[in-house]
Structures are given as C-alpha cells and as structure tokens.
Backbone as CSV, one residue per row, in Angstrom:
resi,resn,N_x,N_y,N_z,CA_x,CA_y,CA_z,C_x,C_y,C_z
1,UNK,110.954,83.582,-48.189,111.490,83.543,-46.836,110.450,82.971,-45.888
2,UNK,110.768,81.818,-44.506,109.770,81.820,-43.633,110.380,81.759,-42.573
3,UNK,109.726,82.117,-41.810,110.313,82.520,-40.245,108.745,81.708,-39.467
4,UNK,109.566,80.744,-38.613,109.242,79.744,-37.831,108.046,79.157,-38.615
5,UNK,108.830,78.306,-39.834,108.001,77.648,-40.464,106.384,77.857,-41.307
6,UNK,106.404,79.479,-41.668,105.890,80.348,-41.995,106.185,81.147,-43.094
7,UNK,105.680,81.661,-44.216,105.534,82.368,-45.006,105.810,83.540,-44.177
8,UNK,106.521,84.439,-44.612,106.320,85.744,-44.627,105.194,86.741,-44.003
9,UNK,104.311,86.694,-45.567,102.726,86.972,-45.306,101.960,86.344,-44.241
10,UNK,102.320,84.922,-43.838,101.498,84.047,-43.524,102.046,84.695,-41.143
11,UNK,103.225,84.907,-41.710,103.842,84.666,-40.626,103.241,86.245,-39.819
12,UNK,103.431,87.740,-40.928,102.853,88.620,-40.000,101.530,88.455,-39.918
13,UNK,100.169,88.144,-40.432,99.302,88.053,-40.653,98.830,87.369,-38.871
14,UNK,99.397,85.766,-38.961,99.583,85.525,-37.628,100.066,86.083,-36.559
15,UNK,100.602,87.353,-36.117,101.290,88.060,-35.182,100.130,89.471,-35.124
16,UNK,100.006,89.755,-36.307,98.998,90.735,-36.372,97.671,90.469,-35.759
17,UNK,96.947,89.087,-36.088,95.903,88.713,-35.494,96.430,88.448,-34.079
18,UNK,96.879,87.685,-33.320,97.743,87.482,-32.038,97.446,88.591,-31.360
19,UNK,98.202,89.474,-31.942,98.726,90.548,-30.951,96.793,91.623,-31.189
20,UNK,96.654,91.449,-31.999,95.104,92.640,-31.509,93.797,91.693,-31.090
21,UNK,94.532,90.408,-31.051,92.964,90.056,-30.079,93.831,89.869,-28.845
22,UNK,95.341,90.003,-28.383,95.320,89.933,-26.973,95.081,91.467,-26.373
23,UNK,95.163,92.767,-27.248,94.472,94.104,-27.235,93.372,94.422,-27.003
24,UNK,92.611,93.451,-27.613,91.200,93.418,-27.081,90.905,92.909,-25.913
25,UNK,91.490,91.731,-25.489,91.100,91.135,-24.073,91.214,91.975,-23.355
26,UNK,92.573,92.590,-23.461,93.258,93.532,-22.198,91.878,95.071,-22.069
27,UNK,92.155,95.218,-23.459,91.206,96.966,-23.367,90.091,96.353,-22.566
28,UNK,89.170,95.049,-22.923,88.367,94.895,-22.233,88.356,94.818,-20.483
29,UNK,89.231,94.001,-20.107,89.783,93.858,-18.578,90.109,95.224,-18.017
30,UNK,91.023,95.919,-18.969,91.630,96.854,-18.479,91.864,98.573,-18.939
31,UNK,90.174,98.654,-19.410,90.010,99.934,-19.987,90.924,101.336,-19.661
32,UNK,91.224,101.868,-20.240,91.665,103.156,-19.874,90.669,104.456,-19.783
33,UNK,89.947,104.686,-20.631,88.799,105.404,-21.129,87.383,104.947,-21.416
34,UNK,86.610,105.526,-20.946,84.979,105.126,-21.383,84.645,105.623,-22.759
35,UNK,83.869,104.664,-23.667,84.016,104.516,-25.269,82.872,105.910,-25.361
36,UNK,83.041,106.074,-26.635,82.410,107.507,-26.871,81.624,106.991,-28.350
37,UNK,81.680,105.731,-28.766,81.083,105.170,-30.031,81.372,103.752,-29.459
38,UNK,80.242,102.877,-30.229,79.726,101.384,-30.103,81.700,101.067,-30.570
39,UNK,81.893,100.138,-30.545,83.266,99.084,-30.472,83.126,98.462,-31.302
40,UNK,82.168,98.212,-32.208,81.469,97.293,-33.213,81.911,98.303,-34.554
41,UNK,81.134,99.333,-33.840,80.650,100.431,-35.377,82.345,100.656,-35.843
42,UNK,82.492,100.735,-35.317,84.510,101.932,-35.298,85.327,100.938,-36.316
43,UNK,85.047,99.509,-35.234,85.774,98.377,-36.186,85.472,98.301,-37.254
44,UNK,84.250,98.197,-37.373,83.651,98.062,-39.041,84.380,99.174,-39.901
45,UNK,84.502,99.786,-39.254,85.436,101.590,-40.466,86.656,101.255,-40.442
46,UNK,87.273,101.046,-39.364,88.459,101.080,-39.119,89.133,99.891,-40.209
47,UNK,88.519,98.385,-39.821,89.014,97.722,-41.078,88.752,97.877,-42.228
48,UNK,87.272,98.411,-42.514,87.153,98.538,-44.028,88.195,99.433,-44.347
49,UNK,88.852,100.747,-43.662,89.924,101.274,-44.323,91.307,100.800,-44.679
50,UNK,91.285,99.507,-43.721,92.497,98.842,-43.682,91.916,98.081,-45.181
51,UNK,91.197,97.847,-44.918,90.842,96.851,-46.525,90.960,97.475,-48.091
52,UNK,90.184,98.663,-47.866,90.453,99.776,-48.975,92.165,99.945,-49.335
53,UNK,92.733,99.984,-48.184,94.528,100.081,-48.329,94.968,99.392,-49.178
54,UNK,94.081,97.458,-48.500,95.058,96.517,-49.170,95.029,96.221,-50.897
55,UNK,93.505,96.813,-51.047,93.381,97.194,-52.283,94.197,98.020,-53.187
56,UNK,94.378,99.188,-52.855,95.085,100.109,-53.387,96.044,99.718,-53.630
57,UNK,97.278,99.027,-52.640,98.513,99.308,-52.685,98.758,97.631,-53.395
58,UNK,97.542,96.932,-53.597,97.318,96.007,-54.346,97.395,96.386,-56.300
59,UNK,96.263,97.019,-56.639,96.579,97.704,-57.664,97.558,98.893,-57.978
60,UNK,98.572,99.483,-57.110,99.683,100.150,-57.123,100.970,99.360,-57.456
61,UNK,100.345,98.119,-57.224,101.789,96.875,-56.809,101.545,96.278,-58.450
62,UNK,100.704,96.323,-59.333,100.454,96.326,-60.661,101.412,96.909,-61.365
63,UNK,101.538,97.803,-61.194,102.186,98.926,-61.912,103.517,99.144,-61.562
64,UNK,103.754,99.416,-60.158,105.452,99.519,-59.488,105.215,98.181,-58.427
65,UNK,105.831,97.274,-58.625,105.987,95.963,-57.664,106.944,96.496,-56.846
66,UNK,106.047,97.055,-55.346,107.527,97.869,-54.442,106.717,97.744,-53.091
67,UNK,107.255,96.716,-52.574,107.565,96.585,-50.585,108.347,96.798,-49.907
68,UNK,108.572,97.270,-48.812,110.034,96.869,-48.001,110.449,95.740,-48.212
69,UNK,109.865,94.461,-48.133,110.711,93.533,-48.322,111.294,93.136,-49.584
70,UNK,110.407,93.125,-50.887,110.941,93.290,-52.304,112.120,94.113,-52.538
71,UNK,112.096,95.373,-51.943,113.017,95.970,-51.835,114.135,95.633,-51.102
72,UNK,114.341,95.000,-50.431,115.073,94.645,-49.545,116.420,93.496,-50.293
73,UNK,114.814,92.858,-50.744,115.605,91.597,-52.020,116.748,91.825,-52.820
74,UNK,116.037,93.265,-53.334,116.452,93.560,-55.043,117.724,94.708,-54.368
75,UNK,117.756,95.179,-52.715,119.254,95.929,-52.925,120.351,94.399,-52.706
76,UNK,119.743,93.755,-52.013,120.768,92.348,-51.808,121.127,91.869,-53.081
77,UNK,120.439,91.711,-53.578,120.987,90.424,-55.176,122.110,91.838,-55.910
78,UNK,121.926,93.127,-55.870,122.716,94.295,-56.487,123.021,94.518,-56.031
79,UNK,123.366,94.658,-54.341,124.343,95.030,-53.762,124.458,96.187,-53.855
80,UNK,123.255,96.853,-53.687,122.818,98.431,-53.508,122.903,98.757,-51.659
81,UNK,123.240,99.652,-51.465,122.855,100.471,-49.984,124.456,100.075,-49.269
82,UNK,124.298,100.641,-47.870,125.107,101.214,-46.817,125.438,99.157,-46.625
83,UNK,124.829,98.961,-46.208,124.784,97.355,-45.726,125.251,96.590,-46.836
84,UNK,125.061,96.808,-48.186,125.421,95.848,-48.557,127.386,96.643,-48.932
85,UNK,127.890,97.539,-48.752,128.829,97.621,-49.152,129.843,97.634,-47.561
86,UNK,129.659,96.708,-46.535,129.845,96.785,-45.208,130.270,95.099,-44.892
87,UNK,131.383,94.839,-44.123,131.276,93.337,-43.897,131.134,93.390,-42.361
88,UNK,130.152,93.949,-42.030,129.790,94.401,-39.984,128.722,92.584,-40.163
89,UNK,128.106,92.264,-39.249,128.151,91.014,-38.425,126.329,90.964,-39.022
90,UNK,125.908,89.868,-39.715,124.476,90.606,-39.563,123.390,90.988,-38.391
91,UNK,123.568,90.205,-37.476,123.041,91.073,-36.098,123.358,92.449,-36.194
92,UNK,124.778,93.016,-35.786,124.664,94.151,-35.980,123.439,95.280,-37.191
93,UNK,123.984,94.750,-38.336,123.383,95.198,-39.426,122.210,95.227,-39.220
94,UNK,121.291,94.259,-38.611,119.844,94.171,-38.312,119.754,95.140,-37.231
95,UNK,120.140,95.305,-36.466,119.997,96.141,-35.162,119.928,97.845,-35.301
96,UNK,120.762,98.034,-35.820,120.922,99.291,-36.598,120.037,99.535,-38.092
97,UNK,120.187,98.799,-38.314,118.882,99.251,-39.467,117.424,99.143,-38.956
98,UNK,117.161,98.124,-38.620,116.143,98.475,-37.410,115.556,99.955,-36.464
99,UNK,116.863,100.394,-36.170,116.783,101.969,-35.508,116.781,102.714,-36.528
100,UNK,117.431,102.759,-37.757,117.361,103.596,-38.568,115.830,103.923,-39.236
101,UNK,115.431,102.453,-39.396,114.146,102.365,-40.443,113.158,103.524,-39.289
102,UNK,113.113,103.250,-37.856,112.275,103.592,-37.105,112.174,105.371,-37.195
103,UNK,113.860,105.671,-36.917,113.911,107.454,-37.033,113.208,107.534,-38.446
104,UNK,113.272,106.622,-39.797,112.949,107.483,-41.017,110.995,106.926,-40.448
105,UNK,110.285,106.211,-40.081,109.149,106.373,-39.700,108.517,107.307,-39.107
106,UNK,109.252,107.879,-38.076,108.715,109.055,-36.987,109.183,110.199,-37.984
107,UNK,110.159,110.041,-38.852,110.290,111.341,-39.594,109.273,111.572,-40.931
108,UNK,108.581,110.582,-41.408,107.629,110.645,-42.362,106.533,110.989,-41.459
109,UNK,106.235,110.444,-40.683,104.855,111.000,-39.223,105.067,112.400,-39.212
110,UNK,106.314,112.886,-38.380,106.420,113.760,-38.568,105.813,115.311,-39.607
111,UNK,106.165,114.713,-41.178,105.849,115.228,-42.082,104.691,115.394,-42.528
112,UNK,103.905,114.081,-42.294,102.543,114.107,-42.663,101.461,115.226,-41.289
113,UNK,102.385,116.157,-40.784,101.902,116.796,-39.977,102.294,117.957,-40.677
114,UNK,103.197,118.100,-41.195,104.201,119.728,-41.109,103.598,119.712,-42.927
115,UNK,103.187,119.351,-43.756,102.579,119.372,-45.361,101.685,119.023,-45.135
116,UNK,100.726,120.664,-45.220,99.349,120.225,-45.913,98.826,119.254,-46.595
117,UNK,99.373,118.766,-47.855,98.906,118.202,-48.557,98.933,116.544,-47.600
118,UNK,100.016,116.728,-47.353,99.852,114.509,-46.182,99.224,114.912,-45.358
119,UNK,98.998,115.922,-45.204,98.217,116.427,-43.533,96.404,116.148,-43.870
120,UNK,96.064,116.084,-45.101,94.788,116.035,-45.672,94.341,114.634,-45.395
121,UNK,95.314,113.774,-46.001,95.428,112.216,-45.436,95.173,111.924,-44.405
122,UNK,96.712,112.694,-43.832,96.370,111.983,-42.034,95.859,111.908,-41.273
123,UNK,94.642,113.069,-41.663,94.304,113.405,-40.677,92.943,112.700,-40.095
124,UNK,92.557,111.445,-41.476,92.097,110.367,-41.062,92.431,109.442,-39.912
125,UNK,93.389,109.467,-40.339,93.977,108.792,-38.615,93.385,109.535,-37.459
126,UNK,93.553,110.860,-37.377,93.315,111.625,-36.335,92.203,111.612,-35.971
127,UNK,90.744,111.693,-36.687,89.737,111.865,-36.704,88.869,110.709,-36.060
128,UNK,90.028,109.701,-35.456,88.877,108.594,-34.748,88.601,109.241,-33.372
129,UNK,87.468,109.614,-32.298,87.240,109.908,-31.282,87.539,109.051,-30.012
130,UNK,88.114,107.774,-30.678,88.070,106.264,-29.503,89.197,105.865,-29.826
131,UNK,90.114,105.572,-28.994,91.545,105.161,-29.094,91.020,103.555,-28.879
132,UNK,92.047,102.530,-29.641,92.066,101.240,-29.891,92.857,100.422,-30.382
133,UNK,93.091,99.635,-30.189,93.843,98.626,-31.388,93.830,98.856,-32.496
134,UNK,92.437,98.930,-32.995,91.624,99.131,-34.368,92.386,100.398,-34.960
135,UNK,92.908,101.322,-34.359,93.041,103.038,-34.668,94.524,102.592,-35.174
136,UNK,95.147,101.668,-34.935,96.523,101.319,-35.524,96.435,101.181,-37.422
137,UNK,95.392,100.544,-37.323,95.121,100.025,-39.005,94.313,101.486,-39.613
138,UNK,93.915,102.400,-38.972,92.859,103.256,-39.657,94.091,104.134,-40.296
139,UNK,94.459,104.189,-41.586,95.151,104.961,-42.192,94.868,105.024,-43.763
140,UNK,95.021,106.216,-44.554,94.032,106.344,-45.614,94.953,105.444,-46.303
141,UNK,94.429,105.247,-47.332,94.973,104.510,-48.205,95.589,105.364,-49.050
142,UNK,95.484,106.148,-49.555,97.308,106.610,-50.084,97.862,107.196,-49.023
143,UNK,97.607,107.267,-47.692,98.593,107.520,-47.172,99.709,106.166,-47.128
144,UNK,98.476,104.743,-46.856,99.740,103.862,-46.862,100.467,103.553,-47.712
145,UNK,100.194,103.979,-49.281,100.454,103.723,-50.611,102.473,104.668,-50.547
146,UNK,101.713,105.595,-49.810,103.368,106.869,-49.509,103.955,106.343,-49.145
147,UNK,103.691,105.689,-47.618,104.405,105.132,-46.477,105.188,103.694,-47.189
148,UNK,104.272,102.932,-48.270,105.509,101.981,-48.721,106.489,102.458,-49.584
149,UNK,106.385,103.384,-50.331,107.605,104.137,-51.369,108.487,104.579,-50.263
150,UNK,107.822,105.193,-49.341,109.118,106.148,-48.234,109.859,104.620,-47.334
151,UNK,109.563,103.972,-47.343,109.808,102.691,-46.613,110.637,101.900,-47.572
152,UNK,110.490,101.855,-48.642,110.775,100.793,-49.997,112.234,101.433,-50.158
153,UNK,112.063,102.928,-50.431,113.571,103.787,-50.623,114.001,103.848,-49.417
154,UNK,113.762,104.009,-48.047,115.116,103.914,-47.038,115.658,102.653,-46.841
155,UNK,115.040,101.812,-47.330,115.796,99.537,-47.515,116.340,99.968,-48.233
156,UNK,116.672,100.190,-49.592,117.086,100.340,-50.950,118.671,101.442,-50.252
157,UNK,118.697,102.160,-49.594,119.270,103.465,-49.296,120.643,102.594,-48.151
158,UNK,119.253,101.818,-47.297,120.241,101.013,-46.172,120.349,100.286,-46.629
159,UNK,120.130,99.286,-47.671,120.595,97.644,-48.076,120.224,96.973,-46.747
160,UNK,119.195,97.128,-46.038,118.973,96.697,-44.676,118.621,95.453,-44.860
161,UNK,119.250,93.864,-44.237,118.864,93.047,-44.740,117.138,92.576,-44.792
162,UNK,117.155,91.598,-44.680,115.388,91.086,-45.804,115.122,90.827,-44.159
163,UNK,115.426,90.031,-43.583,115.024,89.989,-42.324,114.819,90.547,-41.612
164,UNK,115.780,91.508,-41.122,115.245,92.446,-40.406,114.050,93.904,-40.952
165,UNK,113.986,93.650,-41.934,112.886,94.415,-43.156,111.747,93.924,-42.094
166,UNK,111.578,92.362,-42.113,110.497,91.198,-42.150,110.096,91.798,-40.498
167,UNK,111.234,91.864,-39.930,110.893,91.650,-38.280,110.255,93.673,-38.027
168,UNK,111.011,94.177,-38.750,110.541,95.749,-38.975,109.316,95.929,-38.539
169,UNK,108.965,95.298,-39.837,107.442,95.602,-40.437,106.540,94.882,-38.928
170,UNK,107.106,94.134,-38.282,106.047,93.082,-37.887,105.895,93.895,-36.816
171,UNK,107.087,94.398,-36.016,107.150,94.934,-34.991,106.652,96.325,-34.867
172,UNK,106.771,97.358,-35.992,105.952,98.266,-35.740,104.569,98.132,-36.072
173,UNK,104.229,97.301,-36.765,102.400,96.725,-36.447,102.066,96.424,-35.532
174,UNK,103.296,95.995,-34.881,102.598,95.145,-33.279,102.797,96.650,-32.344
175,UNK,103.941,97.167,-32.300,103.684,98.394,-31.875,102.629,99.436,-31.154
176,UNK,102.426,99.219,-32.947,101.229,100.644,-32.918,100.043,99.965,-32.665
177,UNK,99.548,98.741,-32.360,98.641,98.047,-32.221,98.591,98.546,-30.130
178,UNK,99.497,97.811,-29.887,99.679,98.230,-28.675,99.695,99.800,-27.981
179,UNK,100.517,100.862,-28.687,100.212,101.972,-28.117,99.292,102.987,-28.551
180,UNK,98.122,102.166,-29.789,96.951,102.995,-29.468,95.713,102.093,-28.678
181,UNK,96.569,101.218,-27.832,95.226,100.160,-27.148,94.783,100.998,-26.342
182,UNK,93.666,101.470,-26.073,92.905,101.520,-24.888,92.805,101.093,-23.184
183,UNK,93.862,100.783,-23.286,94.817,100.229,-22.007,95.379,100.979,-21.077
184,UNK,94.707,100.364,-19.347,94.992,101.140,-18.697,96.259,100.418,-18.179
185,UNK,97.733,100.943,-17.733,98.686,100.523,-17.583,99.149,100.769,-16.009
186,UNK,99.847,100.032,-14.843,100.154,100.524,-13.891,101.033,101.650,-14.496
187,UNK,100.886,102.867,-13.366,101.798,104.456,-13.722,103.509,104.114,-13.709
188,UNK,103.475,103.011,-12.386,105.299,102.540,-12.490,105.371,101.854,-13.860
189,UNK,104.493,100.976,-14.154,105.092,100.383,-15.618,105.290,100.994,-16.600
190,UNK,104.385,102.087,-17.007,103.953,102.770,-17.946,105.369,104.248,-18.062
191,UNK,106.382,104.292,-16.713,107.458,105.239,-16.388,108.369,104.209,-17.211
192,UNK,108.197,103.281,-16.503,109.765,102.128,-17.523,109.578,101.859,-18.512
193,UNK,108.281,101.681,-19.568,108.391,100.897,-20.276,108.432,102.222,-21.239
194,UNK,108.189,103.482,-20.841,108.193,104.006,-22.352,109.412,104.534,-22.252
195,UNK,110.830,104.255,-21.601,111.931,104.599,-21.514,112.532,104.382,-22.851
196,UNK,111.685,102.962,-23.105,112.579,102.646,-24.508,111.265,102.049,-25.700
197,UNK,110.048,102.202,-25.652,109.106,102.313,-26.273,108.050,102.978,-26.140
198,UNK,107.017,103.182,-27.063,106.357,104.338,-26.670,105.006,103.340,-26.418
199,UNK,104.233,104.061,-25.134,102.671,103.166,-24.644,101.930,104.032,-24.802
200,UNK,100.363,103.337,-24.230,99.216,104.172,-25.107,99.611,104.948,-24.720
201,UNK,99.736,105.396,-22.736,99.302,107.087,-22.495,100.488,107.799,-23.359
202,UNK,101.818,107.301,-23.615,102.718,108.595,-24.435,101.868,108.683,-25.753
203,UNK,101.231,107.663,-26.024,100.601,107.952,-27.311,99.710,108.742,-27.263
204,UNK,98.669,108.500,-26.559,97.255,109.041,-26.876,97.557,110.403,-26.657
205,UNK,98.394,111.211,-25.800,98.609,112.244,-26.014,98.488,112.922,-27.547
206,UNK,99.535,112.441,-28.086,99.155,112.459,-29.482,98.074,113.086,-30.542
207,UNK,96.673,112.420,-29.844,95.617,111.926,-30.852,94.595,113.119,-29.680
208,UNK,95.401,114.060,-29.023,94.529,115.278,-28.464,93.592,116.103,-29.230
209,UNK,92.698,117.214,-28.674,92.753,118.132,-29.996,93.360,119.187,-29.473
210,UNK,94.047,119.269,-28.836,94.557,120.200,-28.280,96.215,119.987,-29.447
211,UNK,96.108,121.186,-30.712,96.936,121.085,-31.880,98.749,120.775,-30.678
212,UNK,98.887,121.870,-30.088,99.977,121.703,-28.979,100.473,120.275,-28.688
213,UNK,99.480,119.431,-28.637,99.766,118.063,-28.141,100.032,117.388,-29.068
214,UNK,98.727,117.436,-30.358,98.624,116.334,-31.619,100.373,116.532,-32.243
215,UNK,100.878,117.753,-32.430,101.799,117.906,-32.721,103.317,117.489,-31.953
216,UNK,103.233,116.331,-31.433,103.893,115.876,-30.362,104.210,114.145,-30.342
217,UNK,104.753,113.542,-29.887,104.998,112.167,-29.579,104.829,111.555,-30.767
218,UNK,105.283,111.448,-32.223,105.191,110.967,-33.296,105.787,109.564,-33.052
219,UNK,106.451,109.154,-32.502,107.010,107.925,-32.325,106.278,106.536,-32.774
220,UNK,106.043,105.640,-33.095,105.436,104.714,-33.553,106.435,103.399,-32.584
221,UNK,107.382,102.575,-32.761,107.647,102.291,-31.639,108.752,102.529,-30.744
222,UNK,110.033,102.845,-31.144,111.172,103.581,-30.004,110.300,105.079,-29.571
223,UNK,110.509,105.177,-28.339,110.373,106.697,-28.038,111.484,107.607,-27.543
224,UNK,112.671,107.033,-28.194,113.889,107.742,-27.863,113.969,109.785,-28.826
225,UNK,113.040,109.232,-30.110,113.033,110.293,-31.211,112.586,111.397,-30.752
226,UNK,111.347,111.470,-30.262,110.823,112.462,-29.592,111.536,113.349,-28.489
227,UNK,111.806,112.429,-27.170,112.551,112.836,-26.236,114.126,113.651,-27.182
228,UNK,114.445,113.130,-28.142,115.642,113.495,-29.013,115.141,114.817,-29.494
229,UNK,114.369,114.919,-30.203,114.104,115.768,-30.684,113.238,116.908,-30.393
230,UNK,112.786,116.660,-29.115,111.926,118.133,-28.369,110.512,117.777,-28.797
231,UNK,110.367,116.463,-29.414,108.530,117.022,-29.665,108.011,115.748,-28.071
232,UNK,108.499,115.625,-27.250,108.498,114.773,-26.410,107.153,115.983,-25.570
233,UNK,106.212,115.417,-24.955,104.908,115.736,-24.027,104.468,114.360,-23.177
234,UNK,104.728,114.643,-21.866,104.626,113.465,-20.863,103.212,113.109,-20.760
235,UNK,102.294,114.062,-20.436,100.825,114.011,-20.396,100.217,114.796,-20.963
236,UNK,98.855,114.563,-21.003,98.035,115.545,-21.939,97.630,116.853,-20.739
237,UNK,97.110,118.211,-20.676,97.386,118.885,-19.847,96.116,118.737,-19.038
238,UNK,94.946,117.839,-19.893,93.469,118.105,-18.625,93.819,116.760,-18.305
239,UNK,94.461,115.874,-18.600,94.539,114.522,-18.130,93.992,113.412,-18.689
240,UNK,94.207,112.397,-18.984,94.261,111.323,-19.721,92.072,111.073,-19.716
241,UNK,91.526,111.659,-18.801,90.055,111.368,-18.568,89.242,112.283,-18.757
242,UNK,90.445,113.616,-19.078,89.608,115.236,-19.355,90.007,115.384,-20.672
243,UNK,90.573,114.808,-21.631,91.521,114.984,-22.593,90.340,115.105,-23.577
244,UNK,89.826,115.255,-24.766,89.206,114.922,-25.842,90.180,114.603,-27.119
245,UNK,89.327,113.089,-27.581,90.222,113.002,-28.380,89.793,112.880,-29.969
246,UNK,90.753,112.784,-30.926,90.159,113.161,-32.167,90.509,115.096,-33.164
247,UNK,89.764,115.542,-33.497,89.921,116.844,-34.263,88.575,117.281,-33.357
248,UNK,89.126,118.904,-33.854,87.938,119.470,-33.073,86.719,119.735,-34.008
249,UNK,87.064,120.118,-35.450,86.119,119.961,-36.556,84.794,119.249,-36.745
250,UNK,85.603,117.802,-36.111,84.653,116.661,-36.404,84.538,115.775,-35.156
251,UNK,83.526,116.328,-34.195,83.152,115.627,-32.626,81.726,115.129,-32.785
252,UNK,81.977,114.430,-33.808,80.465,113.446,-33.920,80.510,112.471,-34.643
253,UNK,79.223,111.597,-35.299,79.595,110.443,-35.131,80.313,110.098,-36.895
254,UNK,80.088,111.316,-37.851,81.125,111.197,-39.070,82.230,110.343,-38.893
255,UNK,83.336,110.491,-38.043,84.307,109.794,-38.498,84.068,107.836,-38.472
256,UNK,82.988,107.495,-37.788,82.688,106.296,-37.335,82.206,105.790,-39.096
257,UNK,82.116,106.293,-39.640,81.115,106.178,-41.280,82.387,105.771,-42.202
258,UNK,82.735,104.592,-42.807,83.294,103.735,-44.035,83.320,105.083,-44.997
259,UNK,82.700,105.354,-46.117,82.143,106.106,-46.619,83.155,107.481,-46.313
260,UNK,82.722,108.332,-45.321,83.135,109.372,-44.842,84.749,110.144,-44.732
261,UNK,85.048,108.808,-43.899,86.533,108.740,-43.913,87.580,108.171,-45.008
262,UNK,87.187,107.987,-45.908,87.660,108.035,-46.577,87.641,108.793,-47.862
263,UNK,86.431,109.724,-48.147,86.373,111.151,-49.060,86.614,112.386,-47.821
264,UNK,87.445,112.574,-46.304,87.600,112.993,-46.029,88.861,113.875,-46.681
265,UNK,89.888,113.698,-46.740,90.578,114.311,-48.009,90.247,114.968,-48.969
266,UNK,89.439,114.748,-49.790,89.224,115.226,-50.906,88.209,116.752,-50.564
267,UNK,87.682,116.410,-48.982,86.788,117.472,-48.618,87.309,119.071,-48.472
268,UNK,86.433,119.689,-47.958,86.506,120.795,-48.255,88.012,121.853,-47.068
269,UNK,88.964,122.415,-48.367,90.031,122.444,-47.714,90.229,123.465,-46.382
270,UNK,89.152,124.414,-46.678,89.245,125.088,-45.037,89.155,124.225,-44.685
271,UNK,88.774,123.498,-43.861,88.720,122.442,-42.937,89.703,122.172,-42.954
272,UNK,90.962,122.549,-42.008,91.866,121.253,-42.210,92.510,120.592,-40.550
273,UNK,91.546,121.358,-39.847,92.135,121.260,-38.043,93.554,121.325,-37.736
274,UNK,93.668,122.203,-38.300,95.879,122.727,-38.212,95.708,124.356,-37.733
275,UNK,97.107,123.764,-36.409,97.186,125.551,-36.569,98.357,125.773,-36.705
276,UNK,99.158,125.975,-37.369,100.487,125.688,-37.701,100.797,127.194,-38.546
C-alpha cells in the first residue's frame, strides 16, 4: 500500500519525524514546564527504548508475523470481522473503526493500570520525570509487543479496512506525540481543542504522582472515553507548575538511565507505586 506516493513504513516514519521535530520547536518556543533533566540525556533513553521495541517486536514478528496492518490484510482477503460481512460505504467503515480501534486503546491503557502484572511494564512509561514528545515513544518493549496482539485482534474482530488501520496507527503516534509535548497552550484553545482530543495539560495530568490523578485521563487521542467513562480529571489539584511528575518511588535521576528502565520490571516487586 502507499499513501501519497509512499510506502506505508516509509510514509509513517515521515509523519512521525514531521510531527516530533515540529514538538520540539514548539516545546522550545513554548515551554510549559521547566526541565528537571538535560533534554539530551532523556532522549537518549527514551529512543533507545523505542529502539529496544523495534527489536523485539522485530524478533516476535519471526515467529508470529502480526501487525495491525497485516492483520488487516489477512481479515480482507478472508473476509473475517464486522466490516467485512457489511456493504456500509468505506468512509463510513473507516470512521467508525477508527473510533472503535481508539475505545479498544484507552481500554488496554486502561488495563495496563488495573493488572499488576502490565502495571510492572507500564510503569516505565510513568517513570519519566519530564513530559515530551520523546515520553510518547518511551514504552517497554513487551509492553509494545502486547499492544500489537491487542491491536492485531481488534482489526481481525473489526475487519477494519487496511487504510484506515494505516491512518490509525499514524494518527495515534502523532497524537500521543503531541499530548505529551511540553507545550504551553492558550487556556481558550486548550478548552476547545480537548472537546474532541486530548492535549498535553488533559494529559499530563495523567503522568501525576498523585495515584488519584495517574489513574485518570487514559485517552491517547479522542477524549470523549474518559469524560464517558468517569475517569475524566480537568486539572491536576496543585496545578500544572506545583504538580510533580513521574512515580513517587523513583524522583531521581534512575529513570533517565537506558539500562535502568528497562530491567525496571523485572525489579523488585514491592515497589510497584500503586495504590489500588
């Protein structure tokens, strides 16, 4: 498949780079927060974990050859899922599967909060102290290894076509790129725009240590789910500049360490910054 004369790969790869160096300009112009670790050091972790991922789910893809979009393929040519046994318009079909894919995203987020065991994972994510662009890609690597099986089976489930799979994927990268930027937003924009997506401040709430909060705004990019579902929190309660962010466990410079964050899991299980 290529979309605007583009590979696939070739095509998010380009949108992905795009969209987090115009994240960077902006965080720079338009900070929200004063950094609490070098901008250099974080990146260096942050992608090497993204890199460690692509590995993994590289040698995972050995063994079970399974993407959203592969998947996507293989319910079309069989004529597996909701979509493919439907003669609705494919716009429609894209539009709605689109919303669907998103509720089953915030509902795996969700989860990787409410099970210990994904909660061990995630909580890499959690553990960055500096909200960023960069904090979009910091996710363990089997967590992302989960996230494509749980992703691979709701295509397969929806027969959601390949395209809108394609535009899925692109858009909640670009997303979450955007609402963990470091970006300070006018307060009127930041009222409209998360009417129907979620921005940093609904995010960073999120990434509190205040458990009350972390347990809150799962949304990745609609923020209709939350508000739907009661885990909706407008602000953080000391305020976006009193807030601390990260786990309370680990308020030093550990999580900034390649190395670290990623045998964080395997570490020692008291530790797990849950109060649940």
């Amino acid at each position: 498949m290529t979309i605007l004369g583009l590979s696939e790969g070739m095509f998010r790869l380009s949108l992905f780079i795009a969209i987090f160096a115009l994240m960077a300009v902006l965080e720079a112009l338009l900070p929200r927060r004063r950094r609490r670790h070098a901008r250099l050091k974080r990146w260096v972790t942050n992608f090497g974990v993204l890199a460690s991922s692509y590995v993994l789910v590289a040698l995972v893809g050995l063994i079970v050859p399974v993407t959203a979009t592969l998947s996507a393929v293989f319910a079309q040519n069989q004529g597996l899922g909701l979509f493919n046994l439907t003669a609705w318009p494919g716009w429609i079909e894209g539009i709605i599967a689109f919303i669907l894919l998103d509720l089953v995203i915030w509902t795996q987020h969700l989860v990787t909060h409410k099970v210990p065991l994904l909660w061990r994972f995630h909580r890499v994510h959690h553990t960055d102290e500096d909200l960023d662009a960069s904090s979009a890609v910091r996710f363990h690597p089997v967590e992302i290894v989960f996230s494509v099986f749980v992703k691979s089976a709701a295509v397969v489930l929806l027969g959601a076509p390949v395209l809108a799979v394609v535009l899925f994927e692109a858009a909640v990268n670009g997303s979450a790129m955007f609402n963990h930027a470091n970006l300070r937003l006018p307060e009127s924009v930041d009222r409209f725009v998360r009417r129907l997506i979620v921005t940093p401040d609904m995010h960073r709430v999120h990434h509190s240590t205040e458990m009350a909060e972390t347990n809150s705004n799962y949304g990745f990019a609609l923020s209709v789910w939350d508000r739907l579902f009661r885990t909706y929190v407008a602000q953080p309660e000391k305020g976006h500049d009193g807030m601390t962010l990260g786990l309370s466990d680990w308020q030093d410079d550990a999580p900034t360490r390649l190395g670290w964050s990623l045998a964080l899991p395997f570490s020692n299980p008291a530790r797990t910054s849950r109060d649940q």
